[in-house]
N, CA, C, O and CB atoms as a CASP TS submission, in Angstrom:
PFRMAT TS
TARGET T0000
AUTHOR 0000-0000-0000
METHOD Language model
MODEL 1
PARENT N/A
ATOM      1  N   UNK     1      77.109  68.224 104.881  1.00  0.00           N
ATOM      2  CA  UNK     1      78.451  67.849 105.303  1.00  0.00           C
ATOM      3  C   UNK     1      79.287  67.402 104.097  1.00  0.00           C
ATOM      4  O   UNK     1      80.450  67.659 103.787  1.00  0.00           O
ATOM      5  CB  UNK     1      78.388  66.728 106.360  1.00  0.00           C
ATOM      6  N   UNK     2      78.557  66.827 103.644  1.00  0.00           N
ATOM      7  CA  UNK     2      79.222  65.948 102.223  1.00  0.00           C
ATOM      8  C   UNK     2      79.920  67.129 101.287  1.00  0.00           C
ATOM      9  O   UNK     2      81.092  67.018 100.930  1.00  0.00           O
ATOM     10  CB  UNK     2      77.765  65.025 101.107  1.00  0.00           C
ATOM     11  N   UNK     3      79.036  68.360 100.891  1.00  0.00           N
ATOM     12  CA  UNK     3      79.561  69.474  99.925  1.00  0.00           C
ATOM     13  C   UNK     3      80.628  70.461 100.908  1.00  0.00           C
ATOM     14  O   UNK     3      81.317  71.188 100.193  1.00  0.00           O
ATOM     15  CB  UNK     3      78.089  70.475  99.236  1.00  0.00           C
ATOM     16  N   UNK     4      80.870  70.610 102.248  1.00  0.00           N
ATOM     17  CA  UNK     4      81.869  71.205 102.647  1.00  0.00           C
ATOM     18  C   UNK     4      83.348  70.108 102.624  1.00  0.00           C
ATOM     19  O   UNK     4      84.435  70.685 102.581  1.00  0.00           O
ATOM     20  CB  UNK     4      81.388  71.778 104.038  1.00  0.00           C
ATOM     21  N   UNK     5      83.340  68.836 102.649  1.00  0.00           N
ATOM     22  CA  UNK     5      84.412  68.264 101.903  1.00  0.00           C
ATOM     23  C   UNK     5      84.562  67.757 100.715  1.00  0.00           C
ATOM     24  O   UNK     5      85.144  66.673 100.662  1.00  0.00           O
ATOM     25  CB  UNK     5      84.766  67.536 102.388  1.00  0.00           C
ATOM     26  N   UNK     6      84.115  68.347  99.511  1.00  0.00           N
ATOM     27  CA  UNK     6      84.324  68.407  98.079  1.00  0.00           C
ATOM     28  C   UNK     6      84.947  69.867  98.274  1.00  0.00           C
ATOM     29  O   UNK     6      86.012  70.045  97.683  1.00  0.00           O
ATOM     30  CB  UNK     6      82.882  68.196  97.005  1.00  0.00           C
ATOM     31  N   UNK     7      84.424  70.973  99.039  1.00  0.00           N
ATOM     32  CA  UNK     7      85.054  72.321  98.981  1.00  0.00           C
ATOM     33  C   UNK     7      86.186  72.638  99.533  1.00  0.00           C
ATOM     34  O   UNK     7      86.522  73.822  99.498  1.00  0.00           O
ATOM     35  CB  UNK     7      84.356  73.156  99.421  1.00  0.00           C
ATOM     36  N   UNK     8      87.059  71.640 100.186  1.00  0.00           N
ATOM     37  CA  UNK     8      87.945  71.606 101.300  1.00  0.00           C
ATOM     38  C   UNK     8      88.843  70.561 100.382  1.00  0.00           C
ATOM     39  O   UNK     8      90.010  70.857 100.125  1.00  0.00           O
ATOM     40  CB  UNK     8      87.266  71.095 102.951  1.00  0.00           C
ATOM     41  N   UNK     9      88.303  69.421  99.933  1.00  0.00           N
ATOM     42  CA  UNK     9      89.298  68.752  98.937  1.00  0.00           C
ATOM     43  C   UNK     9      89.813  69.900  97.682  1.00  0.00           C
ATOM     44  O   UNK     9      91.014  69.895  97.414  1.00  0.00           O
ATOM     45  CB  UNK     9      88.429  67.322  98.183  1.00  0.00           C
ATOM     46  N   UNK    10      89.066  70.692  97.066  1.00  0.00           N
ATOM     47  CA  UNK    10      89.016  71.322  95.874  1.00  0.00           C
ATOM     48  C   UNK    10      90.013  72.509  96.325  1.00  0.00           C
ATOM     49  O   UNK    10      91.018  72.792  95.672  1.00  0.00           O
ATOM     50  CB  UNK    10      87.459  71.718  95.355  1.00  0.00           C
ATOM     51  N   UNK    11      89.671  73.102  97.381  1.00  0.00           N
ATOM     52  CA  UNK    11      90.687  74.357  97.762  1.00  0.00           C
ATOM     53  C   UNK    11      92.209  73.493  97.882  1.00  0.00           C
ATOM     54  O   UNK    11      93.215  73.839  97.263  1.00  0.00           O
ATOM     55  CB  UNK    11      90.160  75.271  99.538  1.00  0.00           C
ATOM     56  N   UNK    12      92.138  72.246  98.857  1.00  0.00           N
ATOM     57  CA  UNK    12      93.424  72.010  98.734  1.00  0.00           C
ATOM     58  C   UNK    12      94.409  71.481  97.731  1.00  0.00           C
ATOM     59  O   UNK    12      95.640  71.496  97.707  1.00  0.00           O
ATOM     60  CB  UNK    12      93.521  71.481  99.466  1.00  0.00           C
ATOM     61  N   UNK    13      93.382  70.947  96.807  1.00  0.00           N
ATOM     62  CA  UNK    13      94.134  70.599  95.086  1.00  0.00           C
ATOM     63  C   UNK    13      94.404  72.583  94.781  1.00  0.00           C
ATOM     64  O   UNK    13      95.501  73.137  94.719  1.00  0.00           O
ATOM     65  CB  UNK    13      92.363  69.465  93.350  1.00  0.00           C
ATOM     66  N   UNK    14      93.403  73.073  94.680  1.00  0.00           N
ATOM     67  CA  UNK    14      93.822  74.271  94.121  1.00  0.00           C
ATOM     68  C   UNK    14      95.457  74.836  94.573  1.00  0.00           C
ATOM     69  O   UNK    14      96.456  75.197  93.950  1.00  0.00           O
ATOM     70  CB  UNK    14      92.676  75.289  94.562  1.00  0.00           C
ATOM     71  N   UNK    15      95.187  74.724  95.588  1.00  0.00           N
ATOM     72  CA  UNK    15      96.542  75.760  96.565  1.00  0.00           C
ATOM     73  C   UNK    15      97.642  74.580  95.925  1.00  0.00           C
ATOM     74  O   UNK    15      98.293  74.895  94.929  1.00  0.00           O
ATOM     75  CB  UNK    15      96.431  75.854  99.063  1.00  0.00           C
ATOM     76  N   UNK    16      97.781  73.505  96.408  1.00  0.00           N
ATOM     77  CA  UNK    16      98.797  72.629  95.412  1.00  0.00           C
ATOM     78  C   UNK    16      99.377  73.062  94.374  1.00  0.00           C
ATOM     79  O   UNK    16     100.560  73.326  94.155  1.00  0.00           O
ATOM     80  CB  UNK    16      98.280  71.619  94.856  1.00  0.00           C
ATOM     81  N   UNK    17      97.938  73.150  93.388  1.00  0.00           N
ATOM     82  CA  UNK    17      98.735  73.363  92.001  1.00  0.00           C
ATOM     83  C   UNK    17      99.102  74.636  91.476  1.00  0.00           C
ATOM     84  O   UNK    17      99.695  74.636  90.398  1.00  0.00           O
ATOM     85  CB  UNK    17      98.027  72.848  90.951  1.00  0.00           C
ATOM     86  N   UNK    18      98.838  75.813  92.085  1.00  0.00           N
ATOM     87  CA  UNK    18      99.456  77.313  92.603  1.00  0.00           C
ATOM     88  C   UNK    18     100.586  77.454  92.747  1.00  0.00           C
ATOM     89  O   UNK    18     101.355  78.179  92.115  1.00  0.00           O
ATOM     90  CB  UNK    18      99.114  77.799  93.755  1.00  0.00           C
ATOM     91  N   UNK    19     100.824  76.618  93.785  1.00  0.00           N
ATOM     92  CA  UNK    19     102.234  76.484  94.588  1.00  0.00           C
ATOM     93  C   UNK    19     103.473  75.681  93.699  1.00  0.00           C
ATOM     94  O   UNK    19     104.689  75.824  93.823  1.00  0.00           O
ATOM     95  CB  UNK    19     101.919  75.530  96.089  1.00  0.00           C
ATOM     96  N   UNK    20     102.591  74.636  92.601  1.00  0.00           N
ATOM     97  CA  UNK    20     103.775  74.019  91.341  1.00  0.00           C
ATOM     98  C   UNK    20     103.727  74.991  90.632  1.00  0.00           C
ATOM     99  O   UNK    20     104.788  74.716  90.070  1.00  0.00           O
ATOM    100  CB  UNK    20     103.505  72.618  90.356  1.00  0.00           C
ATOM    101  N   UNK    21     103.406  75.959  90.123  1.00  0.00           N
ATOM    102  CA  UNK    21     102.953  76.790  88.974  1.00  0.00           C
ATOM    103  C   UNK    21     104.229  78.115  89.068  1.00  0.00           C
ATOM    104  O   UNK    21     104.043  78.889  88.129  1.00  0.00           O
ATOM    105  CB  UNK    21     101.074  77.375  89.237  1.00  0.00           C
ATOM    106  N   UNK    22     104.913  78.359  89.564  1.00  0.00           N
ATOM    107  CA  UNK    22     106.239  78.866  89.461  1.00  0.00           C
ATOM    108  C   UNK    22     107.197  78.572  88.992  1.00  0.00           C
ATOM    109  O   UNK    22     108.047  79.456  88.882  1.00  0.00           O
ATOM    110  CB  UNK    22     106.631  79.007  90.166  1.00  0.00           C
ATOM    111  N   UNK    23     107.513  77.165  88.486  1.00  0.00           N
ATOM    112  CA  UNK    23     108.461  76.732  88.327  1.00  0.00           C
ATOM    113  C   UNK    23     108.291  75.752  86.935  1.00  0.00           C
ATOM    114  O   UNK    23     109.004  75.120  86.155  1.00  0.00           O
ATOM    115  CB  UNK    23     108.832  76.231  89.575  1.00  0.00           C
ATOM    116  N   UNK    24     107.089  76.013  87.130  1.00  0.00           N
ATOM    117  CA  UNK    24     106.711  75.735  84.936  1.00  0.00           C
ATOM    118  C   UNK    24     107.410  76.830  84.242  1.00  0.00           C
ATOM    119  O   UNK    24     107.560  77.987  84.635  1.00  0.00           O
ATOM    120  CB  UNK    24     104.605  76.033  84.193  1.00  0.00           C
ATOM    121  N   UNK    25     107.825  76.271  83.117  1.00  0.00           N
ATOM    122  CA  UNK    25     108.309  76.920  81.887  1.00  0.00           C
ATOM    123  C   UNK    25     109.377  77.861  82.391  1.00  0.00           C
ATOM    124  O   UNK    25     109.622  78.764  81.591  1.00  0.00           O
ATOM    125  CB  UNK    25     107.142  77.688  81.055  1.00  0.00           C
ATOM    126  N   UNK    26     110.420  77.896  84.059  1.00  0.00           N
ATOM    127  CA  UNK    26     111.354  78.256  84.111  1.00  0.00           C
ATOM    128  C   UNK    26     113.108  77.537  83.982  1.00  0.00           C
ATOM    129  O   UNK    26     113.532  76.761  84.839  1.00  0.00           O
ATOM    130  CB  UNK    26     110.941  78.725  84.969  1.00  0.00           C
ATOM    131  N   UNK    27     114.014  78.014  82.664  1.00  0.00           N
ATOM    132  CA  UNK    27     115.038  77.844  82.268  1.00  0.00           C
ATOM    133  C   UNK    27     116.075  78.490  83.314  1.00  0.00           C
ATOM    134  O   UNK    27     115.754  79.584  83.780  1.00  0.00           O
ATOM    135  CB  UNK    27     115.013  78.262  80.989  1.00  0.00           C
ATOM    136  N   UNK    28     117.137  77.987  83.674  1.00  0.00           N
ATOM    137  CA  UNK    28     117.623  78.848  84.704  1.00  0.00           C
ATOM    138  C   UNK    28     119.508  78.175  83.871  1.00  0.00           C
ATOM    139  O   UNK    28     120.013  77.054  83.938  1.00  0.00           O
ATOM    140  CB  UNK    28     116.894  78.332  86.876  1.00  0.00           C
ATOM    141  N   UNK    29     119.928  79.213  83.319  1.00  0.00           N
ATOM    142  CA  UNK    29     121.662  79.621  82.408  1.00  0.00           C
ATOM    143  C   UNK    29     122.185  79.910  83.405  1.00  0.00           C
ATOM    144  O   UNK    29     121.701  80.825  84.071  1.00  0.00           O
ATOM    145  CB  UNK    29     121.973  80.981  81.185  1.00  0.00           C
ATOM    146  N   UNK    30     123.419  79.191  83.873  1.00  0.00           N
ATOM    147  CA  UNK    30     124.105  79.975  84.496  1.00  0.00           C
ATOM    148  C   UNK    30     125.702  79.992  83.932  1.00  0.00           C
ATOM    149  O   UNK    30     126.467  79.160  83.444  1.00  0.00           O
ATOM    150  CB  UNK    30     123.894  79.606  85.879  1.00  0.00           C
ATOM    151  N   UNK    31     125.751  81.320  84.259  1.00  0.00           N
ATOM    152  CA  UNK    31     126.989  82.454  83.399  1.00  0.00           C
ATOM    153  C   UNK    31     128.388  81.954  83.981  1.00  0.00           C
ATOM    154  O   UNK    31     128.563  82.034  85.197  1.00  0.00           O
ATOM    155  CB  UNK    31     126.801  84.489  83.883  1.00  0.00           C
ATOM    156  N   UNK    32     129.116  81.582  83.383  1.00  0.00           N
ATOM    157  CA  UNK    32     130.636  81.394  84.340  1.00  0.00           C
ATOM    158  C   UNK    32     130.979  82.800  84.127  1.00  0.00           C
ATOM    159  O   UNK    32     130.920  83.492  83.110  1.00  0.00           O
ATOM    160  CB  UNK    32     132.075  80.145  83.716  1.00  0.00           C
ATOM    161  N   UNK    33     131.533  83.189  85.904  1.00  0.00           N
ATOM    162  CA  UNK    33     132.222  84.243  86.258  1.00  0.00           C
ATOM    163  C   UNK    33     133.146  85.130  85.330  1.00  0.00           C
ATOM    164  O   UNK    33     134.208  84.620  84.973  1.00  0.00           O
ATOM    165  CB  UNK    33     132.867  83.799  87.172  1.00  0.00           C
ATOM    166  N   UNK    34     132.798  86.600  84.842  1.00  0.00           N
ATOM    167  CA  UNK    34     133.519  86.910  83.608  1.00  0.00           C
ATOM    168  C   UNK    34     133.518  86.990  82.561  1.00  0.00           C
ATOM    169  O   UNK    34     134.167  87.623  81.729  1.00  0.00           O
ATOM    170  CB  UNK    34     134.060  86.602  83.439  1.00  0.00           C
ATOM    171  N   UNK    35     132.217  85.851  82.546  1.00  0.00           N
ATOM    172  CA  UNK    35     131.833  86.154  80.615  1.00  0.00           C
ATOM    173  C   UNK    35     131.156  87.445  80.617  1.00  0.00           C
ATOM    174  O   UNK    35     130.701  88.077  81.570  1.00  0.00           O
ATOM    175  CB  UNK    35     130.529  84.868  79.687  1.00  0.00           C
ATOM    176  N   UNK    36     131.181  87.825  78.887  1.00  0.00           N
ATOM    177  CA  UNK    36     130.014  88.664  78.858  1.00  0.00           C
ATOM    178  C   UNK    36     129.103  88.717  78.838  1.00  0.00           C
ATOM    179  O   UNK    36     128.744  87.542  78.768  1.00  0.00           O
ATOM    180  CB  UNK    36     129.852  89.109  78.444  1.00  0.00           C
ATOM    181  N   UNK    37     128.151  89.400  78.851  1.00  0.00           N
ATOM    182  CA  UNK    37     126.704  89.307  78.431  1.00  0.00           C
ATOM    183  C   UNK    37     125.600  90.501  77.837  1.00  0.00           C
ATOM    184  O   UNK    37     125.319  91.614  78.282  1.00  0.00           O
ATOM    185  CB  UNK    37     126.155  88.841  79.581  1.00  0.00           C
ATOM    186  N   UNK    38     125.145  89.806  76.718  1.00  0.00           N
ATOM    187  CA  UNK    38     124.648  90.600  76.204  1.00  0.00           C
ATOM    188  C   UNK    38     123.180  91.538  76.619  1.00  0.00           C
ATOM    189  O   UNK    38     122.322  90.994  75.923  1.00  0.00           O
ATOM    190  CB  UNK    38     124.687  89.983  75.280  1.00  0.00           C
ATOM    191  N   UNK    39     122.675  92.364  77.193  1.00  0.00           N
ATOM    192  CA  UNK    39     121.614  92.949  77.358  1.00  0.00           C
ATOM    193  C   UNK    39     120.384  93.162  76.130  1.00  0.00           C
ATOM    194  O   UNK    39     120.433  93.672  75.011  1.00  0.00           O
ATOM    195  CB  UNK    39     122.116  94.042  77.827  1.00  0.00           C
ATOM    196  N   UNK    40     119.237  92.494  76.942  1.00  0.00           N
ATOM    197  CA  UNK    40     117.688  92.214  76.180  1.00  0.00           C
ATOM    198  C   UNK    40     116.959  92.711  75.768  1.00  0.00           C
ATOM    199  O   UNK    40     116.312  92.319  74.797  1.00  0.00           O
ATOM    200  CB  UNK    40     116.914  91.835  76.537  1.00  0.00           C
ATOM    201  N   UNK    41     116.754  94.089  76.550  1.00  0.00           N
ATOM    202  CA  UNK    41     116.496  94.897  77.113  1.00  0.00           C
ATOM    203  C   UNK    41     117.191  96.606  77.147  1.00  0.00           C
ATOM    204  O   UNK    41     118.381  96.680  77.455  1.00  0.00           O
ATOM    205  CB  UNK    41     116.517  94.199  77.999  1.00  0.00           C
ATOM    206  N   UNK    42     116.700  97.464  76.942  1.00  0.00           N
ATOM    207  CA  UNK    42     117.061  99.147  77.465  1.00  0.00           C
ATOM    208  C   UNK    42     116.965  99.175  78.960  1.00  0.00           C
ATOM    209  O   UNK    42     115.950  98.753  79.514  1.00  0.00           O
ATOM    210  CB  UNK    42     115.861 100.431  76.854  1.00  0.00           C
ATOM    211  N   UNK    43     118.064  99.694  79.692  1.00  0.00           N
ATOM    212  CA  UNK    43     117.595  99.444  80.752  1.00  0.00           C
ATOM    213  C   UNK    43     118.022 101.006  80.833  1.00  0.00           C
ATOM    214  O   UNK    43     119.080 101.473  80.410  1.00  0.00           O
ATOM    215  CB  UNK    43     118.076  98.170  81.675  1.00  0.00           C
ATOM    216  N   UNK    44     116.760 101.853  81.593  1.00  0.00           N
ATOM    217  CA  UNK    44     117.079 103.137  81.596  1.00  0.00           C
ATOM    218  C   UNK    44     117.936 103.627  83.066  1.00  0.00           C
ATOM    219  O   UNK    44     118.384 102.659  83.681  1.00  0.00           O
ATOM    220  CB  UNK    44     115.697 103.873  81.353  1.00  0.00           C
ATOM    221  N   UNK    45     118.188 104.851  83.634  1.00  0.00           N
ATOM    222  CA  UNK    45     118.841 105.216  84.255  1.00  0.00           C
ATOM    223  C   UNK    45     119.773 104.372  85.114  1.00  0.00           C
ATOM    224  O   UNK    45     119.954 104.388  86.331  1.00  0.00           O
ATOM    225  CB  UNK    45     118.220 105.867  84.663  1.00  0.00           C
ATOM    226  N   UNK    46     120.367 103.561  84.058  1.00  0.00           N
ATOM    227  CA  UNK    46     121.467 102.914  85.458  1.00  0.00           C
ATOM    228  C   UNK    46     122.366 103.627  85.673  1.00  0.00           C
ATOM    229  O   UNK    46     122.974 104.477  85.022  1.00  0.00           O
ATOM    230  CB  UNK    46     122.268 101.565  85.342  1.00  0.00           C
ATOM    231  N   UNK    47     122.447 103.077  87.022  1.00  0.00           N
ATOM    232  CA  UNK    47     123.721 103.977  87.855  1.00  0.00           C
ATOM    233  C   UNK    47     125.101 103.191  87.408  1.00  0.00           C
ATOM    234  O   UNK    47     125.333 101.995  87.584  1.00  0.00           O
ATOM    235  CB  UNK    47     123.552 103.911  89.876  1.00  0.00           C
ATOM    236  N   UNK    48     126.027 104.254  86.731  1.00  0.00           N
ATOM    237  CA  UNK    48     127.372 103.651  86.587  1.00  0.00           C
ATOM    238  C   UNK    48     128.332 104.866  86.845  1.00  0.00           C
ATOM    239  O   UNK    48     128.096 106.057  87.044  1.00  0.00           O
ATOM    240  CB  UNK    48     127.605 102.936  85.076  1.00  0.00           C
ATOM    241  N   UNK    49     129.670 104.040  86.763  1.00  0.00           N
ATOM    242  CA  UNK    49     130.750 104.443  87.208  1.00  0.00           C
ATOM    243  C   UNK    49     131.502 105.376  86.149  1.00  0.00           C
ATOM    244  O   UNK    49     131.102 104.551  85.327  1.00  0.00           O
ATOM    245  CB  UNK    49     131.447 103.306  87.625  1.00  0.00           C
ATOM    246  N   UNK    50     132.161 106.243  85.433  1.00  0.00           N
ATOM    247  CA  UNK    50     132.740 106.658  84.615  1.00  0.00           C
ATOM    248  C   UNK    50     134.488 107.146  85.234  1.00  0.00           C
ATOM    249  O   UNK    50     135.026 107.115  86.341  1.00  0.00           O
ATOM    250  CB  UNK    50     131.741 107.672  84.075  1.00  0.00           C
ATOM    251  N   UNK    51     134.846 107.491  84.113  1.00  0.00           N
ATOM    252  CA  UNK    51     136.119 108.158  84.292  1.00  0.00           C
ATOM    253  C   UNK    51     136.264 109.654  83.609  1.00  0.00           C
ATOM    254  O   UNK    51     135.808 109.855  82.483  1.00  0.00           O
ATOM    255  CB  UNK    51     137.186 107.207  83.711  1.00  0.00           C
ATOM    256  N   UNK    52     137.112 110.979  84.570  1.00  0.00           N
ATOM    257  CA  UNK    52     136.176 112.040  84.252  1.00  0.00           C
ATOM    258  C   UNK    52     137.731 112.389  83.182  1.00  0.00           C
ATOM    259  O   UNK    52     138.353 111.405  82.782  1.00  0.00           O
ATOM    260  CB  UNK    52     135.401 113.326  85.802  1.00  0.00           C
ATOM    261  N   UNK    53     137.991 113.120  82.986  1.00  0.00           N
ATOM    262  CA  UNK    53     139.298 113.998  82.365  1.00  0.00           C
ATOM    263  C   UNK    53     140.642 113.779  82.706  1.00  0.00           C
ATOM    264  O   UNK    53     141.567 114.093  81.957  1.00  0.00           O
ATOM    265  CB  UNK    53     139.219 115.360  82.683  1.00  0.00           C
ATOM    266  N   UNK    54     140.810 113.173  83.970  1.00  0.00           N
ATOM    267  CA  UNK    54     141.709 113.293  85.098  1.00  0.00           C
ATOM    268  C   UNK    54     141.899 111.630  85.452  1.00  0.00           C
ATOM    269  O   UNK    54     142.778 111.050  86.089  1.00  0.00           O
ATOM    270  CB  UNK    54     140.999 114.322  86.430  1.00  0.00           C
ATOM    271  N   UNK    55     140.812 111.181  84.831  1.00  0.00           N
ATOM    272  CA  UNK    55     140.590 109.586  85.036  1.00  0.00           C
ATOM    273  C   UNK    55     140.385 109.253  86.436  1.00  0.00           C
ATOM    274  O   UNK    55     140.600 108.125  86.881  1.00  0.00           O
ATOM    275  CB  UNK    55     141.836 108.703  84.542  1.00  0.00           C
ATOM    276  N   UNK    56     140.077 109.980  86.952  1.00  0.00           N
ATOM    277  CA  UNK    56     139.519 109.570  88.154  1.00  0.00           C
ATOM    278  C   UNK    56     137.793 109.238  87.993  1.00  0.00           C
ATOM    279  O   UNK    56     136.947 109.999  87.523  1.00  0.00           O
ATOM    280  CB  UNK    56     139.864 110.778  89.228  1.00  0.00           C
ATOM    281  N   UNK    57     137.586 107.813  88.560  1.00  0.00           N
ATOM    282  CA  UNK    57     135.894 107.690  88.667  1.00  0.00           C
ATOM    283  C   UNK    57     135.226 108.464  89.466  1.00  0.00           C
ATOM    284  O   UNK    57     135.371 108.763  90.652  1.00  0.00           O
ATOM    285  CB  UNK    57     135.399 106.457  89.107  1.00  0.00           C
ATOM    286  N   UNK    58     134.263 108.829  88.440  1.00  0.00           N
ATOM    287  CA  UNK    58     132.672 109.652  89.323  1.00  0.00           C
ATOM    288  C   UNK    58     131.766 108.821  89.112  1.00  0.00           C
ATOM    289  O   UNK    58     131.850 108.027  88.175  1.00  0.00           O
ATOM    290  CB  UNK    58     131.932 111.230  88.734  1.00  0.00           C
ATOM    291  N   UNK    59     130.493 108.854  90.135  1.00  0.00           N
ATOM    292  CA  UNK    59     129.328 107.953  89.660  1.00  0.00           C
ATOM    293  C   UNK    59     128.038 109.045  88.860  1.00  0.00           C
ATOM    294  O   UNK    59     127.577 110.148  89.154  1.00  0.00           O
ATOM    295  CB  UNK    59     128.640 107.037  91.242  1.00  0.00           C
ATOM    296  N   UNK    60     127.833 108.223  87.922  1.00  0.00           N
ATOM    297  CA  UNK    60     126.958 109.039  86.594  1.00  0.00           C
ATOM    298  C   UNK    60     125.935 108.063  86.280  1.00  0.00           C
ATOM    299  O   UNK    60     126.092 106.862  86.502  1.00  0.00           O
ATOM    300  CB  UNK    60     127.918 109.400  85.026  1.00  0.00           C
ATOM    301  N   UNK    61     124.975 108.520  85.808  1.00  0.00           N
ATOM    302  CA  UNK    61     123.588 107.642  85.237  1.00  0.00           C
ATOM    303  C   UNK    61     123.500 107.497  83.585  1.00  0.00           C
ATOM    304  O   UNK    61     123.761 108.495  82.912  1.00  0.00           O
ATOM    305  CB  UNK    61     122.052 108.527  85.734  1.00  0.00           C
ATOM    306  N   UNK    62     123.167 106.373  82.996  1.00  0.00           N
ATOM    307  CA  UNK    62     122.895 106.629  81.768  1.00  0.00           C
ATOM    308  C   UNK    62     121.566 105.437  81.460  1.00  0.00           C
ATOM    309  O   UNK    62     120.985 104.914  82.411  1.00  0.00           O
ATOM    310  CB  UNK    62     124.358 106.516  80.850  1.00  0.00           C
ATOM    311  N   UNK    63     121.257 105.162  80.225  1.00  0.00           N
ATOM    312  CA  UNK    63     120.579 104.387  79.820  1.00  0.00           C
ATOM    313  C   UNK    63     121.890 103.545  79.311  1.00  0.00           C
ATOM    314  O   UNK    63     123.031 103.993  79.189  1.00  0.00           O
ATOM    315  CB  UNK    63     119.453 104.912  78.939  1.00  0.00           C
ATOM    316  N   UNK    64     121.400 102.097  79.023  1.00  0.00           N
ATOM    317  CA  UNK    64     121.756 101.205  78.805  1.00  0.00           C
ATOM    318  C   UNK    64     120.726 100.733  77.174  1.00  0.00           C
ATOM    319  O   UNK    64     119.575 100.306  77.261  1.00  0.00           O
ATOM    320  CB  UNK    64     121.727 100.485  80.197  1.00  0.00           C
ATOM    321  N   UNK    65     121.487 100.945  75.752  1.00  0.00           N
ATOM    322  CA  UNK    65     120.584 100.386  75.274  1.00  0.00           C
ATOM    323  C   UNK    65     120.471  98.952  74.957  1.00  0.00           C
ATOM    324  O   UNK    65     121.562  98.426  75.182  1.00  0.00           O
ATOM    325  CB  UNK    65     120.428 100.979  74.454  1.00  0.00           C
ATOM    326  N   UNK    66     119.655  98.149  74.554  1.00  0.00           N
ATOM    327  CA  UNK    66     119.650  97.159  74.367  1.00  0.00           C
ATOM    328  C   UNK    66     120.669  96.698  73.410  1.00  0.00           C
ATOM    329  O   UNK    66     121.040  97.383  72.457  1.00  0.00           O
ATOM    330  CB  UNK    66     118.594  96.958  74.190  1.00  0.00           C
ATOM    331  N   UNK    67     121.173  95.365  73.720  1.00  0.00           N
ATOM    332  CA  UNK    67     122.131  95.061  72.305  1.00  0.00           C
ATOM    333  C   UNK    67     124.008  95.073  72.942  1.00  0.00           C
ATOM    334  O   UNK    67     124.983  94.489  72.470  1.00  0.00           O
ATOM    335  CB  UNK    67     121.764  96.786  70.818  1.00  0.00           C
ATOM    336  N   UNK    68     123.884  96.104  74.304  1.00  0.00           N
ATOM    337  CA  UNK    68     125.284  96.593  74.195  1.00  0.00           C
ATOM    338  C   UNK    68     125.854  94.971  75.227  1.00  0.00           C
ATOM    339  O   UNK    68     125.176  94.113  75.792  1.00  0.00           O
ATOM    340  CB  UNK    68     125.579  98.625  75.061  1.00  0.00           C
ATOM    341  N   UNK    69     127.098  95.112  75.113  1.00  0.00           N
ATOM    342  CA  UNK    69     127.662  94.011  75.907  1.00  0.00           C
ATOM    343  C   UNK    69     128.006  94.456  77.297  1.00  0.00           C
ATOM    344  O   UNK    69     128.759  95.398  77.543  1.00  0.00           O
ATOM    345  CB  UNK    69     128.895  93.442  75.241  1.00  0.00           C
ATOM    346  N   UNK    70     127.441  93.761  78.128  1.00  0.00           N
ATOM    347  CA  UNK    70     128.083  93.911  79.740  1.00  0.00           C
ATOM    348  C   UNK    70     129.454  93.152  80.033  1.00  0.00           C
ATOM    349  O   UNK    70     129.640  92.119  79.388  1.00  0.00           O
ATOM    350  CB  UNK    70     126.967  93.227  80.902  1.00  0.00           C
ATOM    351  N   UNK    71     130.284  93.495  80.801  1.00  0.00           N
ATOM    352  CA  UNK    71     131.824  92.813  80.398  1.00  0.00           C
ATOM    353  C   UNK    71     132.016  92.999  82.267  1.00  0.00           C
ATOM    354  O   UNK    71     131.393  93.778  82.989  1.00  0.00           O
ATOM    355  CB  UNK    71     133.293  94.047  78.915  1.00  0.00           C
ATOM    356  N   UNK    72     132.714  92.344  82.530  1.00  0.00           N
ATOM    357  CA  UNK    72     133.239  92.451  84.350  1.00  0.00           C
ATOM    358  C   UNK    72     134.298  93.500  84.018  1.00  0.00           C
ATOM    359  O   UNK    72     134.800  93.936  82.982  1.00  0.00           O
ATOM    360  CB  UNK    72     134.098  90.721  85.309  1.00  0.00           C
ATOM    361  N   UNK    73     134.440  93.745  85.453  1.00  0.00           N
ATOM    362  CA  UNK    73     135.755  95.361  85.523  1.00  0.00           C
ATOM    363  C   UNK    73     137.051  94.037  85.384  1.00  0.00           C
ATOM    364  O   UNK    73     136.801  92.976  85.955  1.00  0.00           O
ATOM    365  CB  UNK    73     135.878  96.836  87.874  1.00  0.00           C
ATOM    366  N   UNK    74     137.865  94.121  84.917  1.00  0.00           N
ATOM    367  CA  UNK    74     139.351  93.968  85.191  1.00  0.00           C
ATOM    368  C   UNK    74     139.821  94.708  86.505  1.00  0.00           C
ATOM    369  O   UNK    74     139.607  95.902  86.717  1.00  0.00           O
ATOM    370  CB  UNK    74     140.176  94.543  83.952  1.00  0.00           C
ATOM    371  N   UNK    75     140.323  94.065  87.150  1.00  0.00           N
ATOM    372  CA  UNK    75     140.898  94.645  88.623  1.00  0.00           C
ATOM    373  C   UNK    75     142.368  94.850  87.963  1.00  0.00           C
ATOM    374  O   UNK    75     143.154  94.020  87.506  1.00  0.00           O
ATOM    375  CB  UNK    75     140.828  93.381  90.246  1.00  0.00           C
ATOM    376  N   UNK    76     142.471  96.689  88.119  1.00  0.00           N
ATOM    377  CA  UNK    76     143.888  96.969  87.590  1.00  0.00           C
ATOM    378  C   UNK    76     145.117  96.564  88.654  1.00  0.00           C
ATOM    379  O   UNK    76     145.428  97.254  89.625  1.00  0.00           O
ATOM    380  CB  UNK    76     143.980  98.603  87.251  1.00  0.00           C
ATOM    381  N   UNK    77     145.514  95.777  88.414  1.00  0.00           N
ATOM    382  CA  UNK    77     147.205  95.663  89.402  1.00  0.00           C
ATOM    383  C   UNK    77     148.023  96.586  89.967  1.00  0.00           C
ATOM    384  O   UNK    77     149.051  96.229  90.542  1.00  0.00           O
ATOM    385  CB  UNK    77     148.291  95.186  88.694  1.00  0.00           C
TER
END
């Protein structure tokens, strides 16, 4: 009896400290609306928006390489 509650104390420390273990060593920045930001990362086939000849938008895929700046759309007036 005695070793099934050392095994029942031990699972429930375990699951405890599992359950803190997400939130170690996480930093959380947050961006005011509009800034830019710089990308970390290549991010391959994203889906974006372009403008064709005519300037009208089509949706097109590209890579993203690392380094480039992400910027918000300006809402044209």
């Amino acid at each position: 009896m005695q070793r099934k509650t050392q095994w029942k104390l031990a699972s429930a420390i375990a699951i405890c400290a599992l359950g803190c273990l997400p939130g170690c060593g996480t930093r959380v920045i947050l961006i005011p609306p509009g800034e830019p930001v710089r990308l970390r990362e290549t991010i391959r086939d994203a889906p974006v928006w372009v403008r064709d000849a005519e300037g009208e938008e089509v949706a097109g895929v590209m890579d993203l390489p690392a380094g480039w700046y992400c910027l918000p759309d300006d809402p044209v007036d």
